[in-house]
BABA-902884 format. One record per residue: residue in three letters; x, y, z negated of N, C-alpha, C, CB in turn. Coordinates in steps of 0.02 Angstrom, whole numbers, plus 50000, padded with zeros to 5 digits. Glycine has a CB too. Example, Ala and Ser with C-alpha at 12.3 -4.5 7.8 and 13.67 -1.06 7.14 Angstrom:
BEGIN
ALA506604971649610506154977549610506604983549610505654977649548
SER506424988849646506844994749643506455000249606507044997049714
% end
This chain:
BEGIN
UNK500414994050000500005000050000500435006350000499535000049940
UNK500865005949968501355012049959501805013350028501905010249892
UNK501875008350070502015011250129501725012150189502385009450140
UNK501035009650167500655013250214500275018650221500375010650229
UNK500385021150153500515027950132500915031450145500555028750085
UNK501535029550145502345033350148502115035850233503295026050138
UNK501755031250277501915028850347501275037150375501605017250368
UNK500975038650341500625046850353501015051950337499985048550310
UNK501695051750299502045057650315502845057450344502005061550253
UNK502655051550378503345051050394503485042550412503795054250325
UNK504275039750460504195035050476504425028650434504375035950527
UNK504205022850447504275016950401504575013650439503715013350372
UNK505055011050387505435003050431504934998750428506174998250392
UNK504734995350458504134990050456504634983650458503504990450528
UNK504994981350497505284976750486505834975650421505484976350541
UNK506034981250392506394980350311506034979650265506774985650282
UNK505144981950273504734982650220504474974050221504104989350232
UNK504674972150271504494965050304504654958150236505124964050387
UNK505434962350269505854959050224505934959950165506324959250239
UNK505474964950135505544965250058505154964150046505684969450022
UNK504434963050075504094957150036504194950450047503444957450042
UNK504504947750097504564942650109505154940150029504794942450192
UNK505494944550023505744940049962505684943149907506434937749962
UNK505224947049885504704947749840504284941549811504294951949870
UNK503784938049870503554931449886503974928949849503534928749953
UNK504554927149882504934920249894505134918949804505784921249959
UNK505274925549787505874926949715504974924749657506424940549704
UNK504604927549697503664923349644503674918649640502844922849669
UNK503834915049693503634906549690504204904749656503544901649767
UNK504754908349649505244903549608505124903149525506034906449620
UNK505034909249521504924910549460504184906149431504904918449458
UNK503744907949463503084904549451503314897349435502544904949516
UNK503534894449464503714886449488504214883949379504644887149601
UNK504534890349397504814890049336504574890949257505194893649347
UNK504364896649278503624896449232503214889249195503034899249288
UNK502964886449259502544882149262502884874949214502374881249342
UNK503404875249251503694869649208503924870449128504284867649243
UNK504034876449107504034875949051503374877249012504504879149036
UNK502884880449043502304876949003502054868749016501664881449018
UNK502314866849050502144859349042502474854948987502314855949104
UNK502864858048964503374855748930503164856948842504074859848961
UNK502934862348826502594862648767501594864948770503114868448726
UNK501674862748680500864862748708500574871048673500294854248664
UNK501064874748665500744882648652500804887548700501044886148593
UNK500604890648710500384896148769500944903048748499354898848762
UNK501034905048673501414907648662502144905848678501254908348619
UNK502294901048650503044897648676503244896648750503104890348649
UNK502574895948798502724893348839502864899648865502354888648863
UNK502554906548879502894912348882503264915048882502864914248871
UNK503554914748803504324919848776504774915348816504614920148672
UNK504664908148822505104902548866505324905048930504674895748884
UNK504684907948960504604909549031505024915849032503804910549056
UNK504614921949014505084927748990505844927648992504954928848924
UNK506294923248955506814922448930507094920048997506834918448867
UNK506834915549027507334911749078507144915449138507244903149088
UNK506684919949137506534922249214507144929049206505494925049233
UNK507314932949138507554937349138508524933449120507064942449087
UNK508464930149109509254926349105509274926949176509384917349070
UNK509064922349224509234921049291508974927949348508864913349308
UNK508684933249300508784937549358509544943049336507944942449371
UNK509874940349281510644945549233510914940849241510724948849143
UNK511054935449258511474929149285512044934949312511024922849356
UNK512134937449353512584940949382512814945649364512474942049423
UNK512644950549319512834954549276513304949249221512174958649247
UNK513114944449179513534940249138514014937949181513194934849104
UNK514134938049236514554935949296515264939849259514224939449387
UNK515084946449251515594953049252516074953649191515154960049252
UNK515714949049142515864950849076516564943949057515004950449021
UNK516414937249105516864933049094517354932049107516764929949100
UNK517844928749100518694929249141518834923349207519414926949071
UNK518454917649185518464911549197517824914449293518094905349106
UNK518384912149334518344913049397517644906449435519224912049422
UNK517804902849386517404896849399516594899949380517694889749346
UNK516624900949302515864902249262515784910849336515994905249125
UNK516154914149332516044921849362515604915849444517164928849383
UNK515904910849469515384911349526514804904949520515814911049604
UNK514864903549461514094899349438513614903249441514004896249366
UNK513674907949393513224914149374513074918549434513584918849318
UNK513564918449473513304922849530512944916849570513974927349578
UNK513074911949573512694905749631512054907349609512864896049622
UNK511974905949536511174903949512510704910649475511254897149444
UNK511044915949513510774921649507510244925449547511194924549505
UNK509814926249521509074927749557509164933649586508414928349509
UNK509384938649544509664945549566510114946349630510094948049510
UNK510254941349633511084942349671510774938449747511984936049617
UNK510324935949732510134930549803509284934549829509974918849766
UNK508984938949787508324944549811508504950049843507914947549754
UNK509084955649806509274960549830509724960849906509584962749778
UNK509944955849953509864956450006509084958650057510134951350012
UNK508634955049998508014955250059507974965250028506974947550037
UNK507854967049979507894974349985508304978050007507854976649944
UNK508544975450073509074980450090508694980450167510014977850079
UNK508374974550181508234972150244508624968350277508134976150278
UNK509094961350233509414957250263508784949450255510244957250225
UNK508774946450292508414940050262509064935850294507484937650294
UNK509324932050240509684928050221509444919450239509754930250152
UNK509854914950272509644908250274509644906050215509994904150312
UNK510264907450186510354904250115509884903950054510864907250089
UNK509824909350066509374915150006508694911650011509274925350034
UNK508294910950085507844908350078507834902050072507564909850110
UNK508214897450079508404891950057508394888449993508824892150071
UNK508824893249941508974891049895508184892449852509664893949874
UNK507944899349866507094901049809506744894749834506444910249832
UNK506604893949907506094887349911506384879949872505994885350001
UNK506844878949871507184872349847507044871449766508054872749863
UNK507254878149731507124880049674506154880049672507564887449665
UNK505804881949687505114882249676505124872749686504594888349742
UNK505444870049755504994864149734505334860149690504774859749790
UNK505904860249641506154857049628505774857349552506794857749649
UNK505524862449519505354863349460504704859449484505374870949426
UNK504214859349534503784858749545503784850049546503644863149594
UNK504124847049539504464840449552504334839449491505214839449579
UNK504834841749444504924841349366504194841149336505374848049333
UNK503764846649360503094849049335502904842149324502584853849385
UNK502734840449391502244834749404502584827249358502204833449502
UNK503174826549369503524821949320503374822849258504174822249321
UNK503364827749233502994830149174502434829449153502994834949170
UNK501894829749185501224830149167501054821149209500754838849204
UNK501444819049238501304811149242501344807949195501664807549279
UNK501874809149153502274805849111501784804649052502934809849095
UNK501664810049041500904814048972500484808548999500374824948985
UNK500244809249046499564804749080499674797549053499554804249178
UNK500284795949073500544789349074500444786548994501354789549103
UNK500894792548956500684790248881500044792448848501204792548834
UNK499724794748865498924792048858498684785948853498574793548906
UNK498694782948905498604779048919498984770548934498424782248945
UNK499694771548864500134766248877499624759648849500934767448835
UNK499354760648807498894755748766498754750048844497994760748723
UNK498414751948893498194749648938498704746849001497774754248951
UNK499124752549006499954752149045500414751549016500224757249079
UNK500434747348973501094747248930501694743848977500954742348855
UNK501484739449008502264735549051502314742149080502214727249122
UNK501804745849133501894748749200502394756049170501014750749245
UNK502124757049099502464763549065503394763149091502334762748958
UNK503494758249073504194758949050504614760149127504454751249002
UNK504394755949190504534756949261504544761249287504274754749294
UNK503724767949242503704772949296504134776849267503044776249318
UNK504314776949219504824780949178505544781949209504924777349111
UNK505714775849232506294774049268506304776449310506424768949282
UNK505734774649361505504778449403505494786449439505134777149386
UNK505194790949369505134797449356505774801049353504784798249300
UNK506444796349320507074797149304507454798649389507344789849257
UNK507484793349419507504792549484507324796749529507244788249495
UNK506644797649506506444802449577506854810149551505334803849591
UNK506874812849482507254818749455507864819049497507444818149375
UNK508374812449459509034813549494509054816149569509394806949493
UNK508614812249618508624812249678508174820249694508314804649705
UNK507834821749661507594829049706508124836049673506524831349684
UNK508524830549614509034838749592509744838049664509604837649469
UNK509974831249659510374828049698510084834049766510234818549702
UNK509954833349791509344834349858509574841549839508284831549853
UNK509314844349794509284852749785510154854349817509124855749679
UNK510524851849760511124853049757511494852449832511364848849705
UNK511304846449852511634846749937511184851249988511634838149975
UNK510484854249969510414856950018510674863750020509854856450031
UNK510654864849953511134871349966511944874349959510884874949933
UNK512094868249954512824870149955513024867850047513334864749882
UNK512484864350074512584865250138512414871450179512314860650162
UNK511754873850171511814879450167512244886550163511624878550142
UNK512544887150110512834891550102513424888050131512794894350040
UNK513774886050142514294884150207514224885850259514384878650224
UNK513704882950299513334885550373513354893550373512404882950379
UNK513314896850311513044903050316513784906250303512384904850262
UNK514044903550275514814908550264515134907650344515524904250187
UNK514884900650364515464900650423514704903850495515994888850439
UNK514174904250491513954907650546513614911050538513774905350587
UNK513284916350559512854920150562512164920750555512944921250596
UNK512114916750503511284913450494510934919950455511224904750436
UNK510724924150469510364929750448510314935950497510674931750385
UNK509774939650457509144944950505509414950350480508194944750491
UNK509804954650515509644963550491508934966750524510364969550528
UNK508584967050475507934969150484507874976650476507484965550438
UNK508534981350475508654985850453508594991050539509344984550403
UNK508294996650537508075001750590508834999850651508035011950546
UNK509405001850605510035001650652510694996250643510335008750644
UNK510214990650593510674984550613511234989650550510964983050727
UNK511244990050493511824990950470512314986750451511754993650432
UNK512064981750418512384976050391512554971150442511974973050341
UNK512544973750498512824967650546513314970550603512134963550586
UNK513874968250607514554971350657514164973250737515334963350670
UNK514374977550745514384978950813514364974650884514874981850812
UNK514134975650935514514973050984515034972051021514394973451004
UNK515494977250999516274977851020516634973250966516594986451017
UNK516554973150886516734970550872516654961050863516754974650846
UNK515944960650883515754953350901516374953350968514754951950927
UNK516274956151006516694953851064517454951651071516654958451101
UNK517704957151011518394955950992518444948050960518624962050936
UNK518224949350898518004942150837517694935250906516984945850755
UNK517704935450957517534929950992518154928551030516914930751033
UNK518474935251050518824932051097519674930651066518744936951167
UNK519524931450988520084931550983520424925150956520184936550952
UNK521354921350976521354915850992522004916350918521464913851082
UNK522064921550885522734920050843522404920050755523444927650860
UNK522534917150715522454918150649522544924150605522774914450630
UNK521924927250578522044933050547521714934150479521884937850591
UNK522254934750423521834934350355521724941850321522284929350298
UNK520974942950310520774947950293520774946750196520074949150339
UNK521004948950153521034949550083520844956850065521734947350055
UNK520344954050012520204960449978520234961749927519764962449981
UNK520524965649895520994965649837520524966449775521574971849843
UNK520034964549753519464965249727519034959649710519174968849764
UNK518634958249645518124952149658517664953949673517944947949614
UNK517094949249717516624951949769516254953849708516244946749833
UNK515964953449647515634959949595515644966249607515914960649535
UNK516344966649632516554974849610516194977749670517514977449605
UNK516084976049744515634978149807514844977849787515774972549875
UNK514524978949714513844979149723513704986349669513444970949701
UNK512984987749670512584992449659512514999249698512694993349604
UNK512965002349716513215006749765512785006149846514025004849768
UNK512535006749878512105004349945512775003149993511465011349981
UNK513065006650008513805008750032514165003150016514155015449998
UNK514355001349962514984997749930514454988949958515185000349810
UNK513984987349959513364981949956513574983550060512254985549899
UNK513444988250075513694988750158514334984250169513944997350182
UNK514554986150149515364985350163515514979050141515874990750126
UNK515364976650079515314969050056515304963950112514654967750015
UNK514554966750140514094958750182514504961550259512774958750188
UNK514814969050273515094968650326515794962150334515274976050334
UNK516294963850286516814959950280516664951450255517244963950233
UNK516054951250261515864944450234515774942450319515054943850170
UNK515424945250366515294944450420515774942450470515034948850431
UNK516394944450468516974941850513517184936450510517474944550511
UNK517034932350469517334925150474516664921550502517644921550393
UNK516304925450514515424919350540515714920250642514014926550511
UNK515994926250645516064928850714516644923150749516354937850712
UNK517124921050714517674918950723517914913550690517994923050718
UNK518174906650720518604904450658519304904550679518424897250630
UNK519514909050687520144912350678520314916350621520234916050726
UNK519564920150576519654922950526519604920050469519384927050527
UNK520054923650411519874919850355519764923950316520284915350332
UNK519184925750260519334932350222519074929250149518864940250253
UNK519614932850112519394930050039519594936749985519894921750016
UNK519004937949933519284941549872519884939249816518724942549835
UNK520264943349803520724942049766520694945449720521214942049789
UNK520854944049652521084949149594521894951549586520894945549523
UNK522044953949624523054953049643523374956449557523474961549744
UNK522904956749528523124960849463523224950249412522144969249421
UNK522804948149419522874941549391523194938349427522354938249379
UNK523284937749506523874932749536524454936649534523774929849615
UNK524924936949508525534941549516526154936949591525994941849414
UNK525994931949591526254929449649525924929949731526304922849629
UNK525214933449731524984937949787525434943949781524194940049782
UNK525544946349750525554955649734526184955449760525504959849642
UNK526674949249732527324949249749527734947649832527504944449701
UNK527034946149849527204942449944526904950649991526354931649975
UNK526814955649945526804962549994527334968949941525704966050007
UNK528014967349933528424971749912528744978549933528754968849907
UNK528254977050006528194984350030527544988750034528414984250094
UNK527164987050007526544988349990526254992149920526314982649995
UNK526064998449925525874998949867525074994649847525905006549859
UNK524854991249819524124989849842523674993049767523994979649861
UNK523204992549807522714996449742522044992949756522575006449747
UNK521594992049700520904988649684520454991749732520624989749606
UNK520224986049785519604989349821519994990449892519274997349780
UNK520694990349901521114989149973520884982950011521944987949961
UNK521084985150062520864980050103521464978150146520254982050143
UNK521694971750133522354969350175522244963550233522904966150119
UNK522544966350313522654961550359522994958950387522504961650386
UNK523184952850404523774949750399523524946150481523924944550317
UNK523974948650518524004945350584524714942050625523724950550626
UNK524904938250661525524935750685526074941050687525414932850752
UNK525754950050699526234952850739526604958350673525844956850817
UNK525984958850611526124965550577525404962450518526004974850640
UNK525414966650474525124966850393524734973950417525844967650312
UNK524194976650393523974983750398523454982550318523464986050488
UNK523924988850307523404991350232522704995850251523934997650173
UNK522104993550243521534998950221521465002150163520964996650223
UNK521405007250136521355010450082520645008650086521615017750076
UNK520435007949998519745005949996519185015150018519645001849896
UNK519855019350005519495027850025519305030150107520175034450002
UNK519795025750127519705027050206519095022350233520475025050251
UNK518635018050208518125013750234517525016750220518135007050208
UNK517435024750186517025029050203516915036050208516745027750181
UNK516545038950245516335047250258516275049050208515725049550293
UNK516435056550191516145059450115515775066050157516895062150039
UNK515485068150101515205074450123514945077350038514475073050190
UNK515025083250044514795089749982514055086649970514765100250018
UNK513835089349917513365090249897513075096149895513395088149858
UNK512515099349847512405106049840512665108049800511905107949834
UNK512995106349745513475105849687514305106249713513295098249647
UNK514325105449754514865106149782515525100149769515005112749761
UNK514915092649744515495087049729515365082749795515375081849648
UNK515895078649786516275076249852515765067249832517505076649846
UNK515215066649868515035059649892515065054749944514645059549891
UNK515215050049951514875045550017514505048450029514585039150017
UNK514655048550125513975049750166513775043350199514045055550225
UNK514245037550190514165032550261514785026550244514385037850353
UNK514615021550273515425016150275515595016550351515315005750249
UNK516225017050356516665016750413516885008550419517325022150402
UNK516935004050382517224998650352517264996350417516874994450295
UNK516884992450473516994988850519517374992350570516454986350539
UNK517224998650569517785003950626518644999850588517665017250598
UNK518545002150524519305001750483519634995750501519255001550396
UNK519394990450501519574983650460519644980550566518654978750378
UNK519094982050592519384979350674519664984450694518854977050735
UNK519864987750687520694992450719521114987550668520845004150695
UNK521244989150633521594984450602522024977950619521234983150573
UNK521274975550645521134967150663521754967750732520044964450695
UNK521534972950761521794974050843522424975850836521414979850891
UNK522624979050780523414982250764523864974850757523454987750675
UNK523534968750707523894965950695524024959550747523774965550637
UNK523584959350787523754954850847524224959150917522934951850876
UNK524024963450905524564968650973525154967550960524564977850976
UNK525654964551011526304964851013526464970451038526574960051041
UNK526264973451054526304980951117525764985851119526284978551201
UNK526074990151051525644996051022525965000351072525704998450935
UNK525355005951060525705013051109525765016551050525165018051178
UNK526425019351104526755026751060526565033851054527375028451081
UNK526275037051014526285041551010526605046650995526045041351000
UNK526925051851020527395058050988527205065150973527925059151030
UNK527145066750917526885072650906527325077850905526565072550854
UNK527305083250942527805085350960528025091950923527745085551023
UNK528495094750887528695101050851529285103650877528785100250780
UNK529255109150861529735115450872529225120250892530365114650933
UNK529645126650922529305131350939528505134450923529405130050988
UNK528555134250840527995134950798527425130450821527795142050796
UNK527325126850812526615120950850526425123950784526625109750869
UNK525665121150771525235120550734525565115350669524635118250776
UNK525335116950619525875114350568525495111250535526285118850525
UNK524665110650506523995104450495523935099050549523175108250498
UNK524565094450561524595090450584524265084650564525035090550591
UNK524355081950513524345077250442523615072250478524125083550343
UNK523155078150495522345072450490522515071350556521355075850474
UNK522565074450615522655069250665522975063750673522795071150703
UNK523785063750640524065057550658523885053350605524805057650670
UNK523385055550555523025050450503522645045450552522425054650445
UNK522275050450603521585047850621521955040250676520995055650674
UNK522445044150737522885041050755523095033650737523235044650745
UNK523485034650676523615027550635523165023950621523875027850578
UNK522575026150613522155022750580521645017850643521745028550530
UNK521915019050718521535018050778521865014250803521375022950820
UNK522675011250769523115008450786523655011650834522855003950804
UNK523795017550853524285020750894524875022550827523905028250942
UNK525615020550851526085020550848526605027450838526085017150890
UNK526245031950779526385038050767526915040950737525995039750743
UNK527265044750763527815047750749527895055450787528355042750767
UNK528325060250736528575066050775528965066650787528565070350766
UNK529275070050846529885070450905529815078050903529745066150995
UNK530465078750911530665087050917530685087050990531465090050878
UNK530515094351019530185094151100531025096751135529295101851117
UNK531445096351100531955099651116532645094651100531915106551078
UNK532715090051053533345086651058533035079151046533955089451000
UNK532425076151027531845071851032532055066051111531045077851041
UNK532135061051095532175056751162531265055151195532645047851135
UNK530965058851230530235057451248530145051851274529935061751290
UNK530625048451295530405043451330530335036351321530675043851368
UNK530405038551233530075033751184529325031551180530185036351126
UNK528955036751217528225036351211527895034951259527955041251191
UNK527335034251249526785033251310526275038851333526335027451291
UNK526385042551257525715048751234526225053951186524855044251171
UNK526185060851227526485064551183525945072051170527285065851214
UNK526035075451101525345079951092525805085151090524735079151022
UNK525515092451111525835096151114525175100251067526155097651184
UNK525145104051011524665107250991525015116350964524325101850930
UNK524505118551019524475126150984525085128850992524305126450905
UNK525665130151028526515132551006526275141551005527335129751090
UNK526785143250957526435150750971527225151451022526255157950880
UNK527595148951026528195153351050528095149151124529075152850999
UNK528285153951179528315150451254528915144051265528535157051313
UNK528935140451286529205134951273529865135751346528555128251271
UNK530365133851346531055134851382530945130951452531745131451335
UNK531485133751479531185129751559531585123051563531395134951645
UNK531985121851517532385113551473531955110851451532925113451407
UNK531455113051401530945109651382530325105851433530715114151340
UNK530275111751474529645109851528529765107351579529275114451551
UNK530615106051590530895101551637530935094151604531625104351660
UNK531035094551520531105088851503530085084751500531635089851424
UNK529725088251520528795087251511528645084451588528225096851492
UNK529005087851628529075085551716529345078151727529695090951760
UNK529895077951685530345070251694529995064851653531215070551661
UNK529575066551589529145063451542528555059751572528915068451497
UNK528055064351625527585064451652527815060051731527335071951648
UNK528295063951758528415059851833528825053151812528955064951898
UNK529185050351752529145044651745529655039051793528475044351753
UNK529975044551812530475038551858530165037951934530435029351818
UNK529415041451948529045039852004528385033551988529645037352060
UNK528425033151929527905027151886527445031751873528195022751808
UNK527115037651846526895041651831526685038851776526575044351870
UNK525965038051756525585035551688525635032551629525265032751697
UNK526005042151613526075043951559525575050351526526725044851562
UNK525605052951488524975057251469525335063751416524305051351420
UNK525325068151413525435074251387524805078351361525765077751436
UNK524555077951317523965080451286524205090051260523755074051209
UNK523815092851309524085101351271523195103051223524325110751368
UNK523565103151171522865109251141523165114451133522425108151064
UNK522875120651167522575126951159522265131951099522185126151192
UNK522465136751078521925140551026521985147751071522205141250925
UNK521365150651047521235157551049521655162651018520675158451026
UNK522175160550968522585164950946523135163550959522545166050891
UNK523505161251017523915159751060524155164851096523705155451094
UNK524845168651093524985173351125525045171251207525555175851093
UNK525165175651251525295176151314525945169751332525505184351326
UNK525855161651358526385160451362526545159951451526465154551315
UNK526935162751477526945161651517527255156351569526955165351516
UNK527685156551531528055148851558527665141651563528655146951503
UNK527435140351484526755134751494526365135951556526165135351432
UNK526105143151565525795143951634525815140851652525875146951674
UNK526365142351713526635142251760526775134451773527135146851754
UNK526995131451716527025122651738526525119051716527635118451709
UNK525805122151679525195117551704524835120151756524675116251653
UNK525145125451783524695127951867525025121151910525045138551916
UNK525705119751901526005116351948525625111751945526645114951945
UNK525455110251885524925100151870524235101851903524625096851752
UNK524105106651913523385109451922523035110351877523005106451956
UNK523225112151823522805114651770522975124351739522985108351704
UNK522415127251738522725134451731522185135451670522695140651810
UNK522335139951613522125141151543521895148751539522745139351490
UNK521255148351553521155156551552521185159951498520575158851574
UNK521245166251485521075169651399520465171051367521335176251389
UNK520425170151310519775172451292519505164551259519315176051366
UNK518765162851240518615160451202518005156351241518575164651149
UNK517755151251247517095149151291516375150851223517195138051322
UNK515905153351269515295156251233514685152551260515205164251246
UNK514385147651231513685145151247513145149451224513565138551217
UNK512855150551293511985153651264511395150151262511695159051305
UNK511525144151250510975139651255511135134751167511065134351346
UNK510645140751125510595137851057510555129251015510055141051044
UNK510415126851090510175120851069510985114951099509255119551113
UNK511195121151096512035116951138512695118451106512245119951227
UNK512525121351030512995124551001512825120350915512895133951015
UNK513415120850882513335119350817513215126550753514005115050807
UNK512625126250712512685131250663512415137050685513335132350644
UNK512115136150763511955141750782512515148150807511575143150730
UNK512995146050800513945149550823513985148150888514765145250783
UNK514015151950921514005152651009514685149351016513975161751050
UNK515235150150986515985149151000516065140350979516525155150944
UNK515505137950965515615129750937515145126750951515695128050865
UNK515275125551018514985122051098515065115551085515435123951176
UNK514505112051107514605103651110514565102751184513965098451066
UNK515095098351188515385097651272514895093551316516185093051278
UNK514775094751368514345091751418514585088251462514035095551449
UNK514425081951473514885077051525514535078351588514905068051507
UNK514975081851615514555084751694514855079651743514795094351728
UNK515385077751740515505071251787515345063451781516125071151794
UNK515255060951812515185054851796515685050051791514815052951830
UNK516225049251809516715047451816517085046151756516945050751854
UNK517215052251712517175052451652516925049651597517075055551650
UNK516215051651608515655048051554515665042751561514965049351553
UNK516065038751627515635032151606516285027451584515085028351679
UNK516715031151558517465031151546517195029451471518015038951564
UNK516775034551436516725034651359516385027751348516265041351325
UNK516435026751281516265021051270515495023151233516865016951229
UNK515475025951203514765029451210514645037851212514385027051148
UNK514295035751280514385045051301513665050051273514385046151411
UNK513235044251240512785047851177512905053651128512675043251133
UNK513545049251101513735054851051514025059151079514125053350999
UNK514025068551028514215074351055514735077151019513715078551061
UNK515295078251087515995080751065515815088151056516645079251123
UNK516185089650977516145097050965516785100050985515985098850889
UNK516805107651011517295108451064517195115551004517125107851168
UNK517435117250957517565124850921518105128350959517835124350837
UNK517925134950974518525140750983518865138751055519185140350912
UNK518505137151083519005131751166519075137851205518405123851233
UNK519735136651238519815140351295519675138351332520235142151310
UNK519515142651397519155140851461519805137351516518765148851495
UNK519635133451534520155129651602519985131251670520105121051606
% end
């Protein structure tokens, strides 16, 4: 009712609301089932209650007592047989094979017991009359127990196998959050070398947070894509013989480490999401980056043959270098700075030239000619950014007229409000007027913000 209410001022996931009743349901019948059997079990209505009460609220904090123990074993009992821990996927809008697996198995298994229970009663009623038959069905009753707990136990530990190693579950969620991409399915299929993803963390510490619960079932997801992957939580603070096999590593709780044939790459657990201000002016999550992070990564550590990048200084460049060749590294390019003047360029594949206020020497722009023409190989790449507070250079001119590129003065101005950010004429979102281009991007949906650009 409440969201078909919500659904008059605004829009509803119908398929997450799907899924949250669906294991709403599912998490009733277990409980009910459970219920049931312990009132069969005594003959007061009160007891049979506080009974009910007690064990419906143990097994939905099963996982919270998870947090409190040391013993690695009891920490994933408590999380197995935790009600909490196996519902709150469906409120996210995941439906789980497992999940639904294990509540139905659980409803019929008490429901098994029930009836064993209230046979049994029947039976001794009436032993006066069944006295041989008593003692058989008893045996009997014993039998059929072992065999429907037996039964429970293998169906879901098969289960949850199938499900760690494939993809047995629904993102019922508007944009598919909890489930990898198509680029990265594509990678995770085609890839033929062994790569171990560790996360320096026990999977506890990835819940309550919506974000941190993202990022969890993302990195849970790469080993269903692949069995080339292997990913497992670690506590590297309790194994001191992990901690000791990365001595070049600083590692910290909540990192994320990948280990491929060619190279190791550290994720910072800070870099696997967006932040953004508040109105308060504190710094929150806006978003998880995690599957961007962790398959660059993936791709860094199978590449035998990274490209180079050179960022290039002297002649005053722009000196807030820092976040680009962050962003850079983090995409897997091969980052380093080269001086544009005693620097060997022909170390690289990709060199950035950003912002110089001083005009650059005709040694220098002879050494950008020999960089670019390449021996007669050409394809190589020289990236110039531009600012508006860029004095007159004329020399640069003069040798990107030669490339065919010429840099007019002044600032580009959009008058079309609905094509600008903030309402700021000078912070234009770029328009893919060619096609050639666009169909170059890998998604040409999203809009490049172009602040303060000079005109070409």
């Amino acid at each position: 009712m409440a969201a078909v209410i919500a659904s008059f001022y605004g829009k509803v996931d119908w398929p997450c609301v799907t899924g949250n009743f669906l294991g709403l349901f599912l998490l009733g019948m277990a409980q009910i089932a459970i219920c049931l059997f312990l009132s069969s079990i005594t003959e007061s209505q009160v007891v049979a209650a506080v009974l009910g009460f007690a064990v419906s609220l143990f097994l939905m904090l099963a996982d919270a007592i998870s947090y409190v123990v040391r013993s690695s074993a009891v920490q994933k009992f408590f999380g197995y047989i935790s009600f909490n821990e196996r519902y709150t996927p469906f409120t996210l809008g995941i439906v789980e094979l497992k999940n639904v697996i294990f509540f139905l198995s659980v409803t019929a298994l008490f429901c098994v017991f029930s009836t064993a229970v209230l046979e049994r009663k029947r039976r001794t009623v009436m032993k006066k009359i069944f006295r041989n038959e008593t003692g058989r069905l008893n045996t009997l009753l014993a039998i059929l127990i072992i065999i429907a707990i037996a039964i429970t136990v293998l169906v879901n530990v098969l289960a949850g196998a199938l499900s760690d190693r494939y993809p047995l579950s629904a993102d019922l969620t508007a944009n598919a959050a909890y489930d990898l991409g198509s680029s990265s399915k594509e990678i995770l299929e085609a890839l033929t070398d062994d790569v171990d993803i560790y996360v320096l963390s026990s999977r506890g510490s990835f819940t309550g947070d919506k974000y941190l619960v993202q990022t969890r079932t993302l990195l849970e997801k790469y080993p269903q894509y692949s069995p080339h992957i292997h990913m497992e939580f670690i506590d590297y603070m309790k194994d001191p013989a992990f901690a000791a096999g990365y001595p070049d590593l600083e590692l910290s709780a909540g990192d994320v480490l990948v280990q491929g044939p060619e190279a190791v790459k550290q994720v910072s657990l800070a870099s696997m999401f967006t932040y953004t201000y508040d109105a308060e002016g504190s710094l929150q999550i806006a978003g998880s980056r995690a599957e961007e992070a962790v398959t660059s990564a993936i791709i860094s550590c199978i590449t035998s043959d990274p490209v180079y990048v050179g960022v290039l200084t002297g002649n005053a460049v722009m000196q807030d270098r820092s976040v680009l060749e962050s962003v850079l590294a983090g995409n897997n390019f091969e980052v380093s700075e080269v001086d544009m003047v005693t620097g060997d360029l022909n170390d690289f594949e990709v060199l950035i030239l950003l912002a110089p206020a001083q005009d650059l020497s005709e040694d220098v722009l002879s050494r950008f000619d020999d960089f670019l023409y390449n021996g007669g190989q050409y394809g190589k790449t020289l990236l110039y950014a531009v600012s508006a507070e860029q004095p007159e250079l004329s020399g640069m001119n003069v040798f990107l007229r030669e490339w065919g590129i010429s840099v007019d003065d002044g600032s580009v101005f959009e008058t079309d409000e609905n094509n600008v950010y903030g309402y700021q004429p000078y912070y234009p979102f770029a328009q893919y007027e060619d096609e050639t281009f666009r169909d170059l991007l890998k998604d040409s949906s999203k809009r490049v913000l172009m602040p303060v650009s000079r005109p070409l």
